[in-house]
mmCIF file of the C-alpha atoms, coordinates in Angstrom:
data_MODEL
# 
_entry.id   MODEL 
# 
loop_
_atom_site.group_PDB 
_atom_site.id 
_atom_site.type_symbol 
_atom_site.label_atom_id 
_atom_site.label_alt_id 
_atom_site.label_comp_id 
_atom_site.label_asym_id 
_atom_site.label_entity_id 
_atom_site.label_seq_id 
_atom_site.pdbx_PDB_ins_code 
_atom_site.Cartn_x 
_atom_site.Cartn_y 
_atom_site.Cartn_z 
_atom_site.occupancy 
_atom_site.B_iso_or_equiv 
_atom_site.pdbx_formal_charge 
_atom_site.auth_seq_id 
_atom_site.auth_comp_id 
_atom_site.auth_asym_id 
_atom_site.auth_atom_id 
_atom_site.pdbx_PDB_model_num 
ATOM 1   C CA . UNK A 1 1   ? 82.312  89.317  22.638 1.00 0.00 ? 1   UNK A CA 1 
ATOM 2   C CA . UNK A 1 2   ? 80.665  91.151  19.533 1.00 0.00 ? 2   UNK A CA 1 
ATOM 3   C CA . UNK A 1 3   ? 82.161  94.395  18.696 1.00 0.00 ? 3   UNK A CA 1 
ATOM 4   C CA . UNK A 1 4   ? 78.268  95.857  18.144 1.00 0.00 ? 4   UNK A CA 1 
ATOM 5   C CA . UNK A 1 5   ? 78.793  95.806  22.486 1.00 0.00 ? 5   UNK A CA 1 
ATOM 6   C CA . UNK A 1 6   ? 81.977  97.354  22.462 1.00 0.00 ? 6   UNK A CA 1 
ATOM 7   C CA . UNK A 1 7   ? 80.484  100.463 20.425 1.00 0.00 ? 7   UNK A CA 1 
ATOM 8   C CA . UNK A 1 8   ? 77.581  100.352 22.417 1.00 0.00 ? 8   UNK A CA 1 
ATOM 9   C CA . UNK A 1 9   ? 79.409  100.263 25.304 1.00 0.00 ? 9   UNK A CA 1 
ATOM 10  C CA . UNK A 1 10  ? 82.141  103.006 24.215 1.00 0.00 ? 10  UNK A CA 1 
ATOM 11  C CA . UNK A 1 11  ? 78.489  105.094 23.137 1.00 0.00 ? 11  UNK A CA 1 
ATOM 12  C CA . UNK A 1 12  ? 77.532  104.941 26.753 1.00 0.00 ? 12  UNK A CA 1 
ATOM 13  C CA . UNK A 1 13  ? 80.903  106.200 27.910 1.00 0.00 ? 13  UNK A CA 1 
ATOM 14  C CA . UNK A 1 14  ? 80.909  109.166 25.721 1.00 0.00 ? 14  UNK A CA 1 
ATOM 15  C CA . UNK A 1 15  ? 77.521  110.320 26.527 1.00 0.00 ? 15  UNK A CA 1 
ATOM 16  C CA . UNK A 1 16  ? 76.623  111.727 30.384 1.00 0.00 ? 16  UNK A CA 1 
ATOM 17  C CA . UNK A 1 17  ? 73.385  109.143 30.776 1.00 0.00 ? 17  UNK A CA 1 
ATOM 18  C CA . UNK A 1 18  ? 75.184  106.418 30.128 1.00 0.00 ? 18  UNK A CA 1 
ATOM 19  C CA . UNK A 1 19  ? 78.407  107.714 32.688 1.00 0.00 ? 19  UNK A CA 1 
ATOM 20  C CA . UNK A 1 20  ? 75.660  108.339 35.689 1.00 0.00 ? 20  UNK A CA 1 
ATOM 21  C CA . UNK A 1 21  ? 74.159  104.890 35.178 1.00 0.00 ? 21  UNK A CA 1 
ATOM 22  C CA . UNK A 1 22  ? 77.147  103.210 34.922 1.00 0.00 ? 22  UNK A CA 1 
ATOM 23  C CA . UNK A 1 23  ? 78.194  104.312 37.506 1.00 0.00 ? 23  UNK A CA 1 
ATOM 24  C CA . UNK A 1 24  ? 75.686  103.904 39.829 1.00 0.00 ? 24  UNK A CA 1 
ATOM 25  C CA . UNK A 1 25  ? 75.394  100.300 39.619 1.00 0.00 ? 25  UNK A CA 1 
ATOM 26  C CA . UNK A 1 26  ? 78.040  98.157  40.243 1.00 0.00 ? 26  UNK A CA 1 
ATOM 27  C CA . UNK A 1 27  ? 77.234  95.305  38.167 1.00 0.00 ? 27  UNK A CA 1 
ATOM 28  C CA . UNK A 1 28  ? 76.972  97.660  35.190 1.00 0.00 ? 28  UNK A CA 1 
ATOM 29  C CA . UNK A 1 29  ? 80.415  98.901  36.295 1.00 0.00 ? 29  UNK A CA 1 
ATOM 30  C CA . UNK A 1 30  ? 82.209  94.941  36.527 1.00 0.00 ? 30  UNK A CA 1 
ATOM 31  C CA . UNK A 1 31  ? 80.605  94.399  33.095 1.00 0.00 ? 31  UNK A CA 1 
ATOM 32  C CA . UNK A 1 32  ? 82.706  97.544  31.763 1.00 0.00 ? 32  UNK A CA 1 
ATOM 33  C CA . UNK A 1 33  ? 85.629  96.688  33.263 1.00 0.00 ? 33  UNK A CA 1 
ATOM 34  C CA . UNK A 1 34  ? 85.550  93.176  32.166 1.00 0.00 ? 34  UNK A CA 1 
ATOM 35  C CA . UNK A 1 35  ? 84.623  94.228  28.156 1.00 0.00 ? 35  UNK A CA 1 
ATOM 36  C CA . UNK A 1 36  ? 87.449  96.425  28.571 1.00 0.00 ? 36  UNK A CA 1 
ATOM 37  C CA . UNK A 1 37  ? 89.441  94.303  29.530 1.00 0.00 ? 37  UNK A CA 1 
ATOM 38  C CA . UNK A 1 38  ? 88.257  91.865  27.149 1.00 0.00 ? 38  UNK A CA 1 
ATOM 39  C CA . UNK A 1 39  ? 88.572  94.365  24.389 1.00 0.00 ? 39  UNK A CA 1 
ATOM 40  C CA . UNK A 1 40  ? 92.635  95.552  25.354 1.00 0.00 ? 40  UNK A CA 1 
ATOM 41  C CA . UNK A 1 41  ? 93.136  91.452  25.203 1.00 0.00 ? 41  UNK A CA 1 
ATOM 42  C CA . UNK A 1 42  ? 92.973  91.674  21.102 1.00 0.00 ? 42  UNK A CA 1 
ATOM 43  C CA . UNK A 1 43  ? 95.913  94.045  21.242 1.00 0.00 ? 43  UNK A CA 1 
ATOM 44  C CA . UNK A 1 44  ? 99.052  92.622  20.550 1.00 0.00 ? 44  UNK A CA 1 
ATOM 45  C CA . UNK A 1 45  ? 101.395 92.663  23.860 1.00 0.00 ? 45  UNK A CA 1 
ATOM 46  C CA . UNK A 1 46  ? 104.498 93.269  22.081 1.00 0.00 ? 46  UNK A CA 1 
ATOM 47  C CA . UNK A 1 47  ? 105.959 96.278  20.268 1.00 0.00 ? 47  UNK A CA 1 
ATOM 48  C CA . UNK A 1 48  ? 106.116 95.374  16.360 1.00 0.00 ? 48  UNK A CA 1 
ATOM 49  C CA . UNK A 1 49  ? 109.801 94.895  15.323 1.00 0.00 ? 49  UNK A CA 1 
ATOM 50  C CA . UNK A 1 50  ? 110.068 98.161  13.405 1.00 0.00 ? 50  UNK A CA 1 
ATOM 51  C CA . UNK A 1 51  ? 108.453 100.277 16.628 1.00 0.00 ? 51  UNK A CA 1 
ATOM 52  C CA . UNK A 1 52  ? 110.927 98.442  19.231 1.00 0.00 ? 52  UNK A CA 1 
ATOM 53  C CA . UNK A 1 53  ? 113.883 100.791 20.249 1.00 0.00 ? 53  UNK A CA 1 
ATOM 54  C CA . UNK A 1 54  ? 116.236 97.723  20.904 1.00 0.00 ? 54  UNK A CA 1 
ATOM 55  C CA . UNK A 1 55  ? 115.875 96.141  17.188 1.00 0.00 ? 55  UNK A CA 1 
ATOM 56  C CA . UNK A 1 56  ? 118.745 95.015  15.963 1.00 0.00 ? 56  UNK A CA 1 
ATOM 57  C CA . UNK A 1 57  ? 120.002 97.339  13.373 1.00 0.00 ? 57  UNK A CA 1 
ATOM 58  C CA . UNK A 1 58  ? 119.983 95.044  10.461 1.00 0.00 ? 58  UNK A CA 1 
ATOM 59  C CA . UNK A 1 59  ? 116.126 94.535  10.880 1.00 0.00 ? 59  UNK A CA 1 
ATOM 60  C CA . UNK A 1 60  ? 115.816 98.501  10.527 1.00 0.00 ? 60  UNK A CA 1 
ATOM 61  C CA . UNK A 1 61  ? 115.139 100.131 7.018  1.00 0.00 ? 61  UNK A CA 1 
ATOM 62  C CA . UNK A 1 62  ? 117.629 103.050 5.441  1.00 0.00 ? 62  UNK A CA 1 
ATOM 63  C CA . UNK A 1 63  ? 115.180 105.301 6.430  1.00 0.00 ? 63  UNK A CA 1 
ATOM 64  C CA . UNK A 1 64  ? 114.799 104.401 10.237 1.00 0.00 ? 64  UNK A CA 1 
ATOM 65  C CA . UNK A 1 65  ? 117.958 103.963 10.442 1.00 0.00 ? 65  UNK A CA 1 
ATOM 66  C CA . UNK A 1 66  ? 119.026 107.393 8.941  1.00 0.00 ? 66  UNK A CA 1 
ATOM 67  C CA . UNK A 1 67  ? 116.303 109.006 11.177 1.00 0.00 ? 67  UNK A CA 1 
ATOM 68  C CA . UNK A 1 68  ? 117.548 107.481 14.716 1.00 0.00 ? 68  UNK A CA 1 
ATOM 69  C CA . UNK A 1 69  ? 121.033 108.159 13.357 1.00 0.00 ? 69  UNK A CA 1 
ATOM 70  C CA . UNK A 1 70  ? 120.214 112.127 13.460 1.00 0.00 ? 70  UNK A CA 1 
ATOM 71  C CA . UNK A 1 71  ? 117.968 112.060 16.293 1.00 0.00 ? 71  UNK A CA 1 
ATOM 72  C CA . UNK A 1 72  ? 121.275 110.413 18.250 1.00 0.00 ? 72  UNK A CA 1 
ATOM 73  C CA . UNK A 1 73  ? 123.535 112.909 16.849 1.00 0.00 ? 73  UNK A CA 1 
ATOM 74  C CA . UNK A 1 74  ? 121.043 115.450 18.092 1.00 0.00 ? 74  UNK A CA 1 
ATOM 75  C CA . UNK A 1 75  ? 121.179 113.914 21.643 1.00 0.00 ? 75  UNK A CA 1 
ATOM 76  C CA . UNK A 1 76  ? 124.332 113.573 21.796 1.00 0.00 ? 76  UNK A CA 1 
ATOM 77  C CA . UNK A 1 77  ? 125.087 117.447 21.140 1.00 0.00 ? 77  UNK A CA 1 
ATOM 78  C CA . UNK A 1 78  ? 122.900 118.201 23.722 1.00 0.00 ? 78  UNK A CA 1 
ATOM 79  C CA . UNK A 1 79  ? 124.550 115.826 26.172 1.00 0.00 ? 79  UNK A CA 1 
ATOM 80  C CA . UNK A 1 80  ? 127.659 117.519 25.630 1.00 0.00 ? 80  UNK A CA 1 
ATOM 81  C CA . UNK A 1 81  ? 126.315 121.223 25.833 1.00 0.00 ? 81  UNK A CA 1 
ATOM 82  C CA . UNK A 1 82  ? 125.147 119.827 29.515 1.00 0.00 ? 82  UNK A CA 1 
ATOM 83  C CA . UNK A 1 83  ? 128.162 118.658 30.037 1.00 0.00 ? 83  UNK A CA 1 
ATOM 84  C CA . UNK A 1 84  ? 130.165 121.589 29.472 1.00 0.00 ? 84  UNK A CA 1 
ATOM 85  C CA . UNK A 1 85  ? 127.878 123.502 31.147 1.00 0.00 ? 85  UNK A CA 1 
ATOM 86  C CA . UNK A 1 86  ? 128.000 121.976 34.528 1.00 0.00 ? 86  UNK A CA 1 
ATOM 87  C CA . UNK A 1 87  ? 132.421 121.788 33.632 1.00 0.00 ? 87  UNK A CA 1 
ATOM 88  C CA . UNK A 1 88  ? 132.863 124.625 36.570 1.00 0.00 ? 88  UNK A CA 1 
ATOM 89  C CA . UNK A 1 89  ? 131.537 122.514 38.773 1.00 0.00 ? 89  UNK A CA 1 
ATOM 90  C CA . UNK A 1 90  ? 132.784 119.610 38.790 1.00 0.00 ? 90  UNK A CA 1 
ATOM 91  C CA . UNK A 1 91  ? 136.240 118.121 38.639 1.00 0.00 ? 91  UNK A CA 1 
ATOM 92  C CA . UNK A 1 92  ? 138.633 116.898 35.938 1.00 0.00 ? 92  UNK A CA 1 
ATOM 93  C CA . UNK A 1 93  ? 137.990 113.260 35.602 1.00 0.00 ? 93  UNK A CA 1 
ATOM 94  C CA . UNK A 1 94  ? 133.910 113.799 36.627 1.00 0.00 ? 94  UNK A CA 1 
ATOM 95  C CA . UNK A 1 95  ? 134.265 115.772 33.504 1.00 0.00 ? 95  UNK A CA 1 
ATOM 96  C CA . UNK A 1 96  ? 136.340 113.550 31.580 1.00 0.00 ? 96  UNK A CA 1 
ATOM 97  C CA . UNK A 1 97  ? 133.536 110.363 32.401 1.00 0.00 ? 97  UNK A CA 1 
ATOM 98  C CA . UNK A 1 98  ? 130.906 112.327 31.758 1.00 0.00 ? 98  UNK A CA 1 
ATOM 99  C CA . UNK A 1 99  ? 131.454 113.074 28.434 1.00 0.00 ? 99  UNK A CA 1 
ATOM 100 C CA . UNK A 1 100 ? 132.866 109.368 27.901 1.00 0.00 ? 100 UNK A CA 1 
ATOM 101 C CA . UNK A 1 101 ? 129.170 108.419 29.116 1.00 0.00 ? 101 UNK A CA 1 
ATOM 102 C CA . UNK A 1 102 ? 127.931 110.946 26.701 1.00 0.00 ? 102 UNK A CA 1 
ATOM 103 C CA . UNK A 1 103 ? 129.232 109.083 23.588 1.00 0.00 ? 103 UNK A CA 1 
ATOM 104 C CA . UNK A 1 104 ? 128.941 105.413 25.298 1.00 0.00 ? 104 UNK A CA 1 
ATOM 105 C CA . UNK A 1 105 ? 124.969 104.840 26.491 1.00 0.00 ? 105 UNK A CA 1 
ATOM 106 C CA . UNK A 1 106 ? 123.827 101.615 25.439 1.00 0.00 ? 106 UNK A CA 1 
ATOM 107 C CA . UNK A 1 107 ? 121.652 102.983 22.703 1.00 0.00 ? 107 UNK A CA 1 
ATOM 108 C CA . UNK A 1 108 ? 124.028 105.340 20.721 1.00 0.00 ? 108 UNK A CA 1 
ATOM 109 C CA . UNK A 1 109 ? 127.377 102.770 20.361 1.00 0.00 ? 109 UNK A CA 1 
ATOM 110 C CA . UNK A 1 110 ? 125.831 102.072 17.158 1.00 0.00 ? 110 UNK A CA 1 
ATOM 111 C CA . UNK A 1 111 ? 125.281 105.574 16.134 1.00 0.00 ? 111 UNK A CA 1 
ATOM 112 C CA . UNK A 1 112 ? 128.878 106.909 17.068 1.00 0.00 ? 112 UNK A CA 1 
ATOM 113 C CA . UNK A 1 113 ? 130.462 104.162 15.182 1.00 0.00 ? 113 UNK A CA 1 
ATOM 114 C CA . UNK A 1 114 ? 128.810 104.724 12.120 1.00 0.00 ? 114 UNK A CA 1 
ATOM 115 C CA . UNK A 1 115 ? 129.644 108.485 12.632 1.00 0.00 ? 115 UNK A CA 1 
ATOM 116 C CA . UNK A 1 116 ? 133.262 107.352 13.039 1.00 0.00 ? 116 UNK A CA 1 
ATOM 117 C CA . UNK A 1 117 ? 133.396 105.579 10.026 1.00 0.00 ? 117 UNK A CA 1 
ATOM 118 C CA . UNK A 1 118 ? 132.009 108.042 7.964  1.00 0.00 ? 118 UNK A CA 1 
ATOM 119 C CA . UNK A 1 119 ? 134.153 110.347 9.666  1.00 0.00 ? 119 UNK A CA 1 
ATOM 120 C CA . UNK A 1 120 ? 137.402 108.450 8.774  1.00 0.00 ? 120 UNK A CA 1 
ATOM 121 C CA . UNK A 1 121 ? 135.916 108.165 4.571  1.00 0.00 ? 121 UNK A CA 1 
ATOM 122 C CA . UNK A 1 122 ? 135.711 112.181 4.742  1.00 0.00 ? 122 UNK A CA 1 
ATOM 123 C CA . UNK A 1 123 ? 138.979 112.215 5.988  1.00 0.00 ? 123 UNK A CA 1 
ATOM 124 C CA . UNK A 1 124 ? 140.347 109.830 3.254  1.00 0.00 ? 124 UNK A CA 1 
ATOM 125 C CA . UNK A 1 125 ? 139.390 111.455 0.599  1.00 0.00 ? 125 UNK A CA 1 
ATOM 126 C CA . UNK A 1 126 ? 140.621 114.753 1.770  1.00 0.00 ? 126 UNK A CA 1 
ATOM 127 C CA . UNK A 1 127 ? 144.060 113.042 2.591  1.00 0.00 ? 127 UNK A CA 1 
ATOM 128 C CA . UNK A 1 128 ? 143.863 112.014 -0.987 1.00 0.00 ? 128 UNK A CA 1 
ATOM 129 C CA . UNK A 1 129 ? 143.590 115.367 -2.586 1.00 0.00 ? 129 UNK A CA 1 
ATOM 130 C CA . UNK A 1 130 ? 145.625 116.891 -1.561 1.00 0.00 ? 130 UNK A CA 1 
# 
């Protein structure tokens, strides 16, 4: 398939004409689908490695890596502002899991332990002081 039909074919789309007279013959209309089709076949099926949400964090630049680190610190508050929020009405160990859950989904472990350790360095070096 020669992408000189898939502009002609996207041209038809966009213009009314070509919408009424596709769709008034179905022949017209099973050639569309399949150059669609055919077309959404050169995609890859995958997520690229720096897009994917599960990559491991070793594969992830300083940057992304920073980035997702704030955007789960973010989360988390929030999380915990829900969770404190619903606190009169629920009871003590509800409460208690909840916010265990908070810090625990599968996608921030990473996150809260690198908050920890930084954590425990600021706490070091005031220690040391003083």
């Amino acid at each position: 398939m020669d992408f000189k039909d898939y502009d002609q074919v996207y041209q038809d789309i966009l213009n009314e004409r070509g919408r009424i007279d596709i769709s008034n013959e179905g022949k017209e209309k099973d050639a569309l689908v399949k150059k669609i089709n055919d077309f959404l076949n050169l995609y890859p099926k995958s997520i690229p490695k720096d897009k994917d949400p599960n990559a491991y964090f070793y594969q992830l630049s300083l940057k992304e890596l920073y980035r997702r680190f704030l955007q789960t610190m973010i989360d988390i508050i929030q999380d915990i502002s829900e969770v404190i929020s619903k606190r009169k009405y629920i009871s003590g160990a509800t409460y208690r899991r909840d916010l265990f859950l908070v810090f625990t989904k599968k996608d921030r472990r990473l996150y809260v332990g690198l908050w920890l350790i930084f954590f425990s360095f600021v706490l070091y070096f005031i220690d040391s002081a003083a």
